[in-house]
NUPAMAR-285123 format. One record per residue (C-alpha): residue in three letters; x, y, z. Coordinates in steps of 0.2 Angstrom, whole numbers, padded with zeros to 4 digits, always signed. Example, Ala and Ser with C-alpha at 12.3 -4.5 7.8 and 13.67 -1.06 7.14 Angstrom:
BEGIN
ala+0062-0022+0039;ser+0068-0005+0036;
This chain:
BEGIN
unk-0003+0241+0261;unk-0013+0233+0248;unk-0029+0225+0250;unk-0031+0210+0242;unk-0048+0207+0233;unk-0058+0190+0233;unk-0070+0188+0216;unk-0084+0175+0223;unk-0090+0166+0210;unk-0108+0168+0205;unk-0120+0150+0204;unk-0120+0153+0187;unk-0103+0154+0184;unk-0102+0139+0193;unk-0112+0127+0184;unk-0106+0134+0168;unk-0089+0125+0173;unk-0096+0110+0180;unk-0107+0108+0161;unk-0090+0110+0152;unk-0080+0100+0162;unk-0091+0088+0161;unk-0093+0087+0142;unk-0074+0086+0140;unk-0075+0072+0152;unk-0087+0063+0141;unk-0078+0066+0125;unk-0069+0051+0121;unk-0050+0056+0115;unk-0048+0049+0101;unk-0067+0057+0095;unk-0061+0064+0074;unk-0070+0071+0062;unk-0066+0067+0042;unk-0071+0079+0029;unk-0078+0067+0017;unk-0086+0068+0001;unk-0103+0072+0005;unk-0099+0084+0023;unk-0091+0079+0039;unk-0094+0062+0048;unk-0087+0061+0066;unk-0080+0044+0072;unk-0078+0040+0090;unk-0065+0029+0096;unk-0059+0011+0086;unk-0073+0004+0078;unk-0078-0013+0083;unk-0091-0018+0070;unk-0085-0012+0051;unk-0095-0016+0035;unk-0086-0013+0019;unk-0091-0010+0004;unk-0078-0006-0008;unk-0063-0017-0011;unk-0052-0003-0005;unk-0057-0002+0011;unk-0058-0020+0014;unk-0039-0020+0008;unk-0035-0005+0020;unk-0045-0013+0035;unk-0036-0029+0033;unk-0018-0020+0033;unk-0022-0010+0047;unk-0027-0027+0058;unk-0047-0025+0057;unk-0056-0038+0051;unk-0073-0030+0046;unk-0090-0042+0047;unk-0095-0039+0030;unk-0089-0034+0012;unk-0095-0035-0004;unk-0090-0047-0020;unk-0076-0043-0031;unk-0079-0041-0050;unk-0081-0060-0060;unk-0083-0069-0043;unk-0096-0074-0027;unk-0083-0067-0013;unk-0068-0055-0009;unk-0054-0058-0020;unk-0042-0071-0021;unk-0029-0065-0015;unk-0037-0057+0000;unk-0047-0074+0006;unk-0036-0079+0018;unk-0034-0063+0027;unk-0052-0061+0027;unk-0058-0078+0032;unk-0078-0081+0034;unk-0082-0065+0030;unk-0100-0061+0026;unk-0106-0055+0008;unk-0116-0037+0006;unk-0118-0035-0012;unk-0107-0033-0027;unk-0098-0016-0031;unk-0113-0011-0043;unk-0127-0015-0029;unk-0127-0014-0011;unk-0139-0028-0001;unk-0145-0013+0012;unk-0156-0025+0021;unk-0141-0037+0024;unk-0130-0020+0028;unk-0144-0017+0044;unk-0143-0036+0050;unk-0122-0034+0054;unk-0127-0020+0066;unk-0114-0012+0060;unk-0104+0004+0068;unk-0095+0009+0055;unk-0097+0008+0037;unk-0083+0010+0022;unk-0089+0015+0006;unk-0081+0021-0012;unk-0080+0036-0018;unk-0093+0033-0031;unk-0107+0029-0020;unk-0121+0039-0026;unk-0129+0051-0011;unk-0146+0040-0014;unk-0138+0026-0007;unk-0125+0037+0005;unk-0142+0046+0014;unk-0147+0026+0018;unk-0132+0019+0025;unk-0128+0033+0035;unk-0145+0031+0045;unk-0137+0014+0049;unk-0119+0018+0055;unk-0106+0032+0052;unk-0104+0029+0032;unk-0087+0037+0024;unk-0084+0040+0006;unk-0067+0048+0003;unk-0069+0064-0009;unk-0053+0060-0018;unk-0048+0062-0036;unk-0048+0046-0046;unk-0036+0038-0057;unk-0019+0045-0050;unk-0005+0039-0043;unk-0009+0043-0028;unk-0025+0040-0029;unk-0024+0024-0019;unk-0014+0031-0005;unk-0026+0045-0001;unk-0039+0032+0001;unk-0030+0022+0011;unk-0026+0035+0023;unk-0045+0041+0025;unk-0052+0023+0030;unk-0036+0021+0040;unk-0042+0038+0049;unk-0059+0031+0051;unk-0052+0015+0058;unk-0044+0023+0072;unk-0028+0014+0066;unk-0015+0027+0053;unk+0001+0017+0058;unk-0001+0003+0052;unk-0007+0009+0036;unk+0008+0022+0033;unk+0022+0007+0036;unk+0011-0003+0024;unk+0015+0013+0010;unk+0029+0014+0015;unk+0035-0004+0013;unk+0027+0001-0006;unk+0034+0016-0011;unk+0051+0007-0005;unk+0050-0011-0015;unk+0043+0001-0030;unk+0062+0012-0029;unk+0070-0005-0028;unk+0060-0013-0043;unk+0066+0005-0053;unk+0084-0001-0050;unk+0081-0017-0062;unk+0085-0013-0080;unk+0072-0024-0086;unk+0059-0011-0079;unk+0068+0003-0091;unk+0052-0002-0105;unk+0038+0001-0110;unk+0021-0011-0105;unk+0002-0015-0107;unk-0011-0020-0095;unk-0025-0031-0102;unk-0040-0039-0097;unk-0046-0053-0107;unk-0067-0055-0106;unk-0078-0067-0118;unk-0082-0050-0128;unk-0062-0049-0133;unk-0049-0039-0124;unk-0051-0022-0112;unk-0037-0012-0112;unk-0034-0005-0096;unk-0028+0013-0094;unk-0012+0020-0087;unk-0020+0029-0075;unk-0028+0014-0063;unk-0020+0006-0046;unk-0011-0008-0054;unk-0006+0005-0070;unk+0003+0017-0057;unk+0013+0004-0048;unk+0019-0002-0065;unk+0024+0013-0070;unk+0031+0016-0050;unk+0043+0001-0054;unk+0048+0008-0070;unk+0038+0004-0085;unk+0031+0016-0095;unk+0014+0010-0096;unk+0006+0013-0116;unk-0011+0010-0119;unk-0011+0013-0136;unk-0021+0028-0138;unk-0037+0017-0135;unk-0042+0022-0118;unk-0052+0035-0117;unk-0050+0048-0105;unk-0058+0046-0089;unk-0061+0027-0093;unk-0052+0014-0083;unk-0052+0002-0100;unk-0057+0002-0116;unk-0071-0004-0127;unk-0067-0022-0132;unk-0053-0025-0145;unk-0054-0037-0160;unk-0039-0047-0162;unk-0034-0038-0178;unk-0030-0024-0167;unk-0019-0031-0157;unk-0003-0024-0164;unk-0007-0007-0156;unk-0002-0013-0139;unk+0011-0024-0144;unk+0025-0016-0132;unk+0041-0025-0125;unk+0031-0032-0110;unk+0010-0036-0108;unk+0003-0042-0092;unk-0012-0050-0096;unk-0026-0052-0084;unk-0044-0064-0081;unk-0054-0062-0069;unk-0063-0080-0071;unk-0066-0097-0078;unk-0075-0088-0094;unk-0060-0075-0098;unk-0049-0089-0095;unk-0058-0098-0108;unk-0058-0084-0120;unk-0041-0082-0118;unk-0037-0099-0123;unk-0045-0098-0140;unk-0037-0081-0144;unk-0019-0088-0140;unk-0023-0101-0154;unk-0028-0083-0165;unk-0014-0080-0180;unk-0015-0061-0177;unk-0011-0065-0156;unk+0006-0077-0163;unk+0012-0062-0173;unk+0014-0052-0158;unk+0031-0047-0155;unk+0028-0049-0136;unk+0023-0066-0139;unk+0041-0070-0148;unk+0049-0061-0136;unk+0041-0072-0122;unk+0037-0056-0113;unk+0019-0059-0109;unk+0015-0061-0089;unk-0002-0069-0083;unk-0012-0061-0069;unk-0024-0062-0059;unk-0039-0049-0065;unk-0046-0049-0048;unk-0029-0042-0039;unk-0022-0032-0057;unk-0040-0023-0063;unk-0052-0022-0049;unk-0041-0021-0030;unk-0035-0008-0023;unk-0024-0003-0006;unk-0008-0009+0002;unk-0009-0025+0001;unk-0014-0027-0016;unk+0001-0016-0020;unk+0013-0028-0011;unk+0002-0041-0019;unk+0006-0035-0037;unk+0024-0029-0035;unk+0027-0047-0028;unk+0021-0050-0048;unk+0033-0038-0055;unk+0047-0044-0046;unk+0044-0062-0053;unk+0041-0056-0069;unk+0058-0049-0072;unk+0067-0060-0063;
């Protein structure tokens, strides 16, 4: 009959376990890593304390329910963008998207910080010595670039539902706008500054959605690759981007100024698009500097009541 054989385990062997088990116990679940653009950060849990520093980010962190402490300015104005003020309420100011305030960065004490993908590794190396500090490593100026973005701070938030129902709700009103034949034609973007008009290329956020909806998106030949806009553009040459629609963009009181003395122009009358009554005000700060979901629903809600 066989004799069974009992394998003590040695002291060592023991407390190996017991060291193991207990830092799997002490590992929180929902502990990630993201590969980001400069190496792997790891993120524990939800963050409660979230500083963003890119206009992105803010957008994401909003659609996914977090309301972060801090942000920075958008472009041509003191505070977030228009049409994110409500969402964000009192939220505290950290810089511009040229210059971040590091010293007003440390006093939010925050945990997690959400940076763009062109934040140079000078200022990286400091704010990570702060908090956790993600920069997506993701291509600019495609169409899905946005997306991509949007799923990495979701990611880091803890929060990825949300945030895929929100691009979803996109990609879908997008396929519905396509169905209109209105959309079947070819558009510009431009943003109107005191210098003259900026003609933005095809290839940023508010370009893609357009052309999502249906529009082909022309920018003339003026844009110059990699650029999101051009150099600015004399009123005489104006007729290169005369197409059958132009969504025409300010981001404050002075473009708005500007634009007003060029509508009076002869050469901005003899546009076509301006006959044709196809010219569609926006705002600069939602069309030429936001990004994420809910400036997506944001400018399709434009679209839609564009082409009514």
């Amino acid at each position: 009959m066989p004799t069974a054989v009992h394998h003590r385990r040695g002291p060592a062997t023991l407390f190996a376990g017991l060291a193991l088990s207990l830092i799997l116990a002490a590992l929180p679940a929902s502990a990630r890593t993201l590969d980001s653009a400069y190496g792997e950060v790891s993120v524990d849990g939800q963050p409660q304390r979230v500083v963003t520093l890119y206009e992105g980010a803010l957008d994401t962190a909003l659609a996914a329910g977090v309301t972060p402490l801090a942000a920075v300015a958008t472009r041509g104005g003191e505070g977030v963008a228009r049409y994110l003020q409500d969402r964000a309420g009192d939220i505290a100011i950290v810089g511009t998207a040229r210059e971040t305030n590091i010293e007003a960065v440390v006093a939010q004490r925050p945990d997690l910080i959400l940076a763009s993908s062109r934040l140079p590794e000078t200022q990286y190396k400091l704010l990570s010595q702060i908090a956790p500090t993600l920069v997506p490593d993701v291509e600019p100026y495609t169409p899905d670039s946005w997306k991509q973005e949007a799923r990495f701070f979701a990611r880091a938030l803890g929060r990825e539902a949300p945030v895929e129902e929100a691009i979803a709700a996109v990609e879908a009103r997008a396929a519905e706008l396509r169905e209109n034949p209105a959309t079947r034609a070819s558009a510009s973007l431009v943003r109107w500054m005191p210098q003259g008009a900026l003609v933005m290329s095809p290839r940023i956020f508010s370009s893609t959605l357009l052309a999502a909806s249906g529009f082909e998106v022309d920018d003339g030949g003026i844009v110059k690759a990699g650029r999101p806009h051009s150099d600015p553009l004399s009123l005489e040459n104006l007729s290169r981007i005369d197409n059958d629609w132009l969504f025409l963009a300010t981001l404050n009181a002075e473009g708005d100024e500007a634009l007003a003395s060029a509508k009076a122009s002869p050469a901005f009358a003899r546009l076509g698009v301006i006959e044709r009554g196809q010219v569609v005000p926006v705002d600069g700060q939602l069309w030429t500097s936001a990004s994420g979901p809910l400036a997506a629903e944001a400018i399709l809600d434009d679209i839609a009541a564009a082409i009514r």
